[in-house]
C-alpha angles and dihedrals in degrees: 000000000000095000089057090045083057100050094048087056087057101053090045089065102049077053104047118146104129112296120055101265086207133059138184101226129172100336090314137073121262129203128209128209111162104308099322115098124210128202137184135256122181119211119202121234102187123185113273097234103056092012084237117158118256108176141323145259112225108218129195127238122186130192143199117246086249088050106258118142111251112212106250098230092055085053099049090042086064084057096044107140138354134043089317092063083055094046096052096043093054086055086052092058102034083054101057092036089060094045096045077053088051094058098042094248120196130181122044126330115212104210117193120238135192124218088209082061102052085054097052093055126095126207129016127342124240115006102101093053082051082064103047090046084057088056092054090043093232112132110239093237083066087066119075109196106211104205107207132244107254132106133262140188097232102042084163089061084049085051099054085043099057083044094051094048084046092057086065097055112266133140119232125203129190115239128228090352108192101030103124119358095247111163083222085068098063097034088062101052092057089047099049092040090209119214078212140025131192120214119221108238096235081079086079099060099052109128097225105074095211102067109083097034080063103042088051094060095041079056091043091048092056089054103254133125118239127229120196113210131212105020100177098169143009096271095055097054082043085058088051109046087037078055095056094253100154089198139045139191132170145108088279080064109035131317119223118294135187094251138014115259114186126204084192141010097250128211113204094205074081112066088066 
């Protein structure tokens, strides 16, 4: 317990403007931003091949000062641009990462990351999470940043920030891979050069059964894991794994819940 109150303390102060950020609640840690309160949920992503859990997405979850859940999306829409957007990102993921420290969380944690983030920050990219992670004591090649899949108008500055929070040792994944067929899609994934990338699961549903067999080893020969979304049913995680998709996340596997639980300590070395 002392090692989380410290930590708190730490991230209070990063924070500091007047009132602790973070809170320990109810046998979990709490985040304020105005009135509204924002918890954690973690999501499994097990290996394809035993359905084992390998690490876990960190999800926010706002409320309403009467208690009510506020959709994720209305509340990010209030943050959209600027330092704010920073500002409230960096709360997200400091969040998850103290509760995944919490709960003693092994294994891998998936962190979400804007793209209109990274472009609304100045300086360099990373080293102040790296900190952060130091403070937690969770090696930053434990954390796979998932950059998400929007556009933006300066894919190259994208492109130095993914490199410079790789520098630090991060992973990065790409986020919803395969859902429109945007040039901008594939373009980025030769660009960021992702250690992971996540397949929409619309993927699942193409007509034609090759694609995605082939999309996955393009990915894989490009040296990057695979991660199959939205598995819904068996058939679905069987699709995948008979695809090649070394990962896989979904409700058929584990819906979010308020703290990880592991079966294993996973390596993802592997899920290769």
């Amino acid at each position: 317990m002392n090692r989380i109150i410290k930590l708190l303390e730490g991230l209070n102060a990063r924070f500091s403007d007047g009132a602790p950020v973070f809170t320990l609640r109810n046998h979990s840690v709490e985040a304020q931003v105005g009135n509204i309160r924002l918890q954690s949920a973690f999501q499994p992503i097990v290996r394809a091949n035993n359905q084992q859990e390998q690490g876990w997405e960190g999800l926010v979850r706002p409320f309403l000062p009467d208690g009510t859940a506020m959709p994720p999306p209305v509340f990010f829409d209030d943050f959209s641009v600027g330092q704010e957007m920073a500002r409230i990102d960096r709360i997200c993921r400091c969040l998850h990462l103290a509760n995944f420290v919490l709960a003693n969380g092994n294994g891998y944690l998936f962190l979400n990351l804007h793209p209109r983030h990274l472009l609304s920050v100045e300086g360099t990219f990373g080293a102040a999470f790296s900190e952060v992670a130091a403070l937690a004591g969770i090696p930053t090649d434990r954390i796979v940043l998932e950059v998400l899949e929007h556009c933006t108008d300066d894919e190259k500055r994208l492109a130095r920030a993914v490199l410079e929070f790789k520098s630090h040792g991060f992973l990065v994944a790409l986020d919803d891979f395969g859902q429109n067929s945007d040039t901008h899609t594939v373009d980025r994934l030769f660009q960021l050069k992702p250690h992971i990338v996540k397949f929409d699961r619309s993927l699942l549903h193409i007509s034609n059964p090759i694609v995605l067999p082939r999309l996955i080893r393009a990915v894989r020969e490009l040296g990057a894991l695979s991660v199959m979304e939205g598995i819904e049913t068996a058939d679905e995680a069987s699709r995948a794994y008979l695809a090649g998709a070394n990962l896989l996340q979904g409700f058929h596997l584990g819906r979010p819940q308020s703290k990880p639980k592991y079966k294993i300590a996973a390596n993802a070395k592997e899920a290769a």
